[in-house]
C-alpha positions in Angstrom: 119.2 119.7 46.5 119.2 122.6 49.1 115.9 121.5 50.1 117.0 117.8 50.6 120.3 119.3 52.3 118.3 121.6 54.8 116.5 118.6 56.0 119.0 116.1 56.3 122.0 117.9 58.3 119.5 118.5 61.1 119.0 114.9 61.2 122.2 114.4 61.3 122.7 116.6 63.8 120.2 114.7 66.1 122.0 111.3 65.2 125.9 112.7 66.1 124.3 114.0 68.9 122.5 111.3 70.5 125.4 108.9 70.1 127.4 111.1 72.4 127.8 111.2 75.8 125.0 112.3 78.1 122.4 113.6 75.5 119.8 114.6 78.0 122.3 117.3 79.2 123.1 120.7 77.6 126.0 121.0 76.0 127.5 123.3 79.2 130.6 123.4 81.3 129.1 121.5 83.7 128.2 118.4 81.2 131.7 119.1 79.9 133.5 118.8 83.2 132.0 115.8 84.2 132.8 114.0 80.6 136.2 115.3 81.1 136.5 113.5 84.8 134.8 110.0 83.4 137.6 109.7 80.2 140.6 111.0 82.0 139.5 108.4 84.7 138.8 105.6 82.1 141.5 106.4 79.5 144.3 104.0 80.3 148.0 105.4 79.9 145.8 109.0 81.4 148.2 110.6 84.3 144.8 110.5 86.0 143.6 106.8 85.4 141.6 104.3 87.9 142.0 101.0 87.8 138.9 99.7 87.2 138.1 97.9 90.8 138.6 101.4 92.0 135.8 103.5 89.7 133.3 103.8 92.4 130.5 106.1 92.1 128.0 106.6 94.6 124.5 108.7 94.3 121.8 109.5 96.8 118.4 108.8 95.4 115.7 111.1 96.9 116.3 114.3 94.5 119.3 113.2 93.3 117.5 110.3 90.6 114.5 111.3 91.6 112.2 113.7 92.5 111.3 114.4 96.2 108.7 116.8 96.4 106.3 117.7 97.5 107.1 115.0 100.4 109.8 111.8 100.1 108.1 109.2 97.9 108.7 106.8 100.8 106.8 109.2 103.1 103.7 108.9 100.6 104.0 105.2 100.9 103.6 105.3 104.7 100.8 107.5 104.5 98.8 105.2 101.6 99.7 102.3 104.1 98.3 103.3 107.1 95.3 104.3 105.7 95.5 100.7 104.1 96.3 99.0 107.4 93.5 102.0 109.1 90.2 99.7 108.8 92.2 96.6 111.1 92.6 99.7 114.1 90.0 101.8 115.1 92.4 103.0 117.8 94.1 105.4 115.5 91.0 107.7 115.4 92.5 108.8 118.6 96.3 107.7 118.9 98.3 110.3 117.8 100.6 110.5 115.0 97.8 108.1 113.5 94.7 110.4 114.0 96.4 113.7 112.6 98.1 111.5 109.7 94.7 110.2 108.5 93.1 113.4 108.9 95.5 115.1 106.5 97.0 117.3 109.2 100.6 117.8 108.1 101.6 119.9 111.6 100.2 117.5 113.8 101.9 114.6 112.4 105.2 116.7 112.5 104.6 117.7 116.0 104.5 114.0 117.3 108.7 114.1 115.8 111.2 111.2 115.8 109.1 109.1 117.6 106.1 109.1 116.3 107.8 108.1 112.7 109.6 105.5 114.0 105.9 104.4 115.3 104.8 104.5 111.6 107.6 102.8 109.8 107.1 100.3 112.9 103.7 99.7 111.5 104.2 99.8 108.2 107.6 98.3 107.1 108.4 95.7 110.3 106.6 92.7 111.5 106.6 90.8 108.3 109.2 88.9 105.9 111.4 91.1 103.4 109.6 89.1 101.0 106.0 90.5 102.4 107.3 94.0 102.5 109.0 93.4 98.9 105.1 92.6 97.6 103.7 95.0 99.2 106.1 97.7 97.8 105.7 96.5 94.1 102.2 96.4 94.0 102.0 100.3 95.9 104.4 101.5 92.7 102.3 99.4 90.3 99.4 101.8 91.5 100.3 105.1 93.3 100.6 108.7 91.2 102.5 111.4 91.9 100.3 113.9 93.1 101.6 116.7 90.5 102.4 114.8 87.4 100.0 112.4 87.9 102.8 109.9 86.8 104.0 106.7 88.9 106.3 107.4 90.9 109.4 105.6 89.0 108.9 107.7 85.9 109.3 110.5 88.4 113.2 109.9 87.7 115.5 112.2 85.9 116.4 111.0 82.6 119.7 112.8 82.6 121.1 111.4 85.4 119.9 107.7 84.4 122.4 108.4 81.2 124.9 109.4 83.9 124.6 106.0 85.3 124.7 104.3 82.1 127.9 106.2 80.8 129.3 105.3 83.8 128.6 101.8 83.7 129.9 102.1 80.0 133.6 103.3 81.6 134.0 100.2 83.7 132.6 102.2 86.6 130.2 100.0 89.6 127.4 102.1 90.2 125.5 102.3 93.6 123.1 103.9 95.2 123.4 105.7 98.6 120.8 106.9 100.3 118.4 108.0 103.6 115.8 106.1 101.8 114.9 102.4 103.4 116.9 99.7 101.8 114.3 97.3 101.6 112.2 99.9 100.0 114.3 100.6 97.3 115.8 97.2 96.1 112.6 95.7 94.7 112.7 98.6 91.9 116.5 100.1 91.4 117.4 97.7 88.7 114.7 97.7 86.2 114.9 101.5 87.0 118.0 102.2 87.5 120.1 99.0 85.9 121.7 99.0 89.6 120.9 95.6 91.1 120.1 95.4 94.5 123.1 94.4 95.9 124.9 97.8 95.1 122.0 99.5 97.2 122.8 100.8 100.3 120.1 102.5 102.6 118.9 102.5 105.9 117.7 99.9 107.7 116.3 97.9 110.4 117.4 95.2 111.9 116.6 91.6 110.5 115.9 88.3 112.2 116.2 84.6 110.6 113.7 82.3 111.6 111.2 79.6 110.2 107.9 80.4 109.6 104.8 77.2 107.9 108.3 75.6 108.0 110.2 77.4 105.6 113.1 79.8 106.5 112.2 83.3 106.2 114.2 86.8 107.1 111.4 89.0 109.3 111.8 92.6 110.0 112.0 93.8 113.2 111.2 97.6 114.8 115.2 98.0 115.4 117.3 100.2 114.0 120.5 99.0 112.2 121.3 101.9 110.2 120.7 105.3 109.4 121.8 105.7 106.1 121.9 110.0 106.5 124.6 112.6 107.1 127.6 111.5 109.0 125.9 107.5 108.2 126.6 107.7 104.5 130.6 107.2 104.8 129.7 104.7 107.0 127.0 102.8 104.9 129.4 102.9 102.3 132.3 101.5 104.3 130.2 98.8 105.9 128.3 97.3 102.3 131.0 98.3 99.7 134.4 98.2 101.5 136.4 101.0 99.3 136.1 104.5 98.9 133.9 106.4 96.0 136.1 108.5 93.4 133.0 110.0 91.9 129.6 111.4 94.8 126.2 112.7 93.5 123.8 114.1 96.0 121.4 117.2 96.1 121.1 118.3 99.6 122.6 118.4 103.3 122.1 114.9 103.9 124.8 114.0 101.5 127.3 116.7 102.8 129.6 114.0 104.5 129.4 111.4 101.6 130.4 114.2 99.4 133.6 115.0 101.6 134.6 111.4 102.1 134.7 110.8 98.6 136.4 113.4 97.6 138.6 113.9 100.2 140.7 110.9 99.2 144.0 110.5 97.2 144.0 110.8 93.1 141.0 112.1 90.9 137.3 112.3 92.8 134.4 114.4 91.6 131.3 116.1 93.7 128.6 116.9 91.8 125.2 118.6 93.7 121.9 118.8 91.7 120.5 121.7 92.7 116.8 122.1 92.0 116.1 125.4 90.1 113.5 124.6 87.3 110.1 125.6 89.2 108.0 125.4 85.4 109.6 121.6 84.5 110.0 120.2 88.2 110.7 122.5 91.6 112.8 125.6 92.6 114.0 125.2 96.3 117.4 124.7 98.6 118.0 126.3 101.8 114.5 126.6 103.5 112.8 123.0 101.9 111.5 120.6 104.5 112.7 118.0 101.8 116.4 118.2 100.3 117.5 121.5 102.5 120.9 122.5 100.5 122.4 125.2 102.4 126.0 124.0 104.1 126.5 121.9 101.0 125.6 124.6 98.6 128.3 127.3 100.5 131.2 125.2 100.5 130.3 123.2 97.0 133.0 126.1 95.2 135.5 126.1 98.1 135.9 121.8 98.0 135.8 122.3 94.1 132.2 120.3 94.1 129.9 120.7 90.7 126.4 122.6 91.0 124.3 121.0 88.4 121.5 123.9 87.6 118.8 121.8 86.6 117.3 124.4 84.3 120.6 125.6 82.8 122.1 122.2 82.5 119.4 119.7 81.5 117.7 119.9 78.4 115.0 117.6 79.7 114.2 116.1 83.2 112.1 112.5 83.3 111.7 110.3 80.5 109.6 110.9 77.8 105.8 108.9 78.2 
C-alpha cells in the first residue's frame, strides 16, 4: 500500500496542480500577485471589481510572447525577403542598405539608419494587396527556423505567458496585442497562436489604399506611414483601435514604457507587469545594453510605479511549449 501511495499522491499532485491557474509559472510572489489582481478584478461583490466591458489587457509581442533575439523575427523576414526578391534586382549588388544586407554585414546595414529600413520594408511589405503580403507571410512561417533553436518561429513563444492569456480570457477579460511589430505581419498568425483574433491586434502600420484590381476590389499597401505603433505611439494605438483604457499592461522593454504608464496610471485597479529576460541557459540574459528589447528607464522606475518584474528564470518553470 505505501508503494501504491508513494506513486499516486505525486500524481495527484501534478493533476491539482495543472488545473490551477497559470501552471507554467513557479509557484512565486510574482505568479501570486498577478492571480491575486485577475480574481479581485473578476470576483463580483470584490471592492476591487471591473465590469467586464472594462477588463482590458494589453501585451507587446516582440519579447513579451515571444522571443526577440538574436534580431526581431520581423527583421529576419525582411532579410529572407530581399534575398528572395534579390535575383529580380541586380542593382542591389551596389545600392546600399541592399548590398551590405545581402552580404551579411550587420554595421553597414545599421549605418544606412531610419532611412534605409524604411527603403526595405518599402520593398518588402508595400506595393501589393494585404491579401499578397498575408500569403507571403504564412508561407515564410510555414518555413523559416529560428537560428538558435532551430524551431519555427511561432513555437518560439513563451508558454507561460500564452496561459496568461488564456486565464485571462477565462475572467471575462478581451485580450490584445500591442506592439512595434507590423500589423499586417502579425494578424495572419495571432489567433491560431495566440487565440487573439486579428481584430484585437494593434501594430504599426502603413497606410492603405482601396482600389480595383482584374476587376475585383482589393486593399494595396502603400510606402506611407500611418502609425508607429512604439513608445509614446502605444497609448495612442490603443486609443485609436480599442477606444478604452487597459487595466492590466505586459511589456518587456523601453518601447513599452508609456503603454505601461497609461494603463496604469488610470482610476481603480491596473497592473504592470515587465518580463525581464534573465535565463541565458533556457532563452537570453540581457536589458540595458540589447540592441533588441533595451530595458533600462522601464526597469528603474518598474518598483517606484509599483510595476511587476517577471524574472524569467526565477518565475517560469518552463519557457516555449513543449515539441
Amino acid at each position: 500500500m505505501k508503494a501504491i501511495a508513494s506513486f499516486i499522491l505525486p500524481v495527484l499532485m501534478l493533476v491539482a496542480r495543472a488545473a490551477e491557474p497559470l501552471p507554467s509559472w513557479n509557484d512565486t510572489e510574482t505568479r501570486k500577485s498577478i492571480i491575486a489582481f485577475v480574481e479581485k478584478t473578476a470576483t463580483e461583490g470584490s471592492s476591487d471589481f471591473v465590469p467586464v466591458p472594462e477588463r482590458i489587457a494589453v501585451f507587446d509581442n516582440d519579447g513579451t510572447l515571444w522571443s526577440e533575439q538574436p534580431m526581431y523575427f520581423q527583421l529576419a523576414f525582411v532579410i529572407d525577403r530581399v534575398k528572395a526578391l534579390a535575383p529580380d534586382h541586380p542593382e542591389w549588388k551596389e545600392k546600399e542598405p541592399f548590398a551590405s544586407l545581402l552580404k551579411g554585414d550587420a554595421k553597414g546595414v545599421a549605418a544606412s539608419g531610419q532611412k534605409g529600413l524604411m527603403e526595405l520594408l518599402a520593398v518588402t511589405h508595400t506595393g501589393m494587396t494585404i491579401g499578397e503580403f498575408e500569403t507571403i507571410v504564412t508561407a515564410w512561417l510555414a518555413t523559416a527556423k529560428h537560428p538558435k533553436s532551430g524551431r519555427p518561429y511561432t513555437e518560439m513563444v513563451f508558454q507561460p505567458m500564452v496561459e496568461l492569456l488564456g486565464y485571462l480570457r477565462e475572467k471575462g477579460y478581451k485580450t490584445f496585442i500591442v506592439s512595434g511589430g507590423g500589423i499586417e505581419f502579425m494578424r495572419p498568425w495571432t489567433e491560431k497562436v495566440y487565440g487573439i483574433p486579428p481584430e484585437q491586434v494593434v501594430g504599426s502600420s502603413g497606410k492603405l489604399k482601396y482600389e480595383m484590381k482584374d476587376g475585383k476590389p482589393v486593399l494595396t499597401k502603400l510606402p506611407e506611414i500611418d502609425l508607429i505603433d512604439d513608445k509614446e505611439g502605444k497609448p495612442v494605438g490603443i486609443q485609436s483601435h480599442i477606444g478604452r483604457r487597459p487595466i492590466f499592461a505586459a511589456g518587456n522593454s523601453d518601447g513599452d514604457f508609456q503603454m505601461l504608464e497609461w494603463t496604469t496610471s488610470g482610476k481603480g485597479p491596473r497592473f504592470g507587469l515587465i518580463v525581464h529576460h534573465t535565463d541565458a541557459e533556457r532563452e537570453y540574459a540581457y536589458d540595458r545594453d540589447s540592441h533588441f528589447g533595451k530595458l533600462d528607464k522601464a526597469m528603474d522606475e518598474a518598483p517606484k510605479r509599483g510595476w511587476v518584474l517577471v524574472d524569467m528564470k526565477k518565475d517560469w518553470a518552463t519557457i516555449y511549449p513543449e515539441k
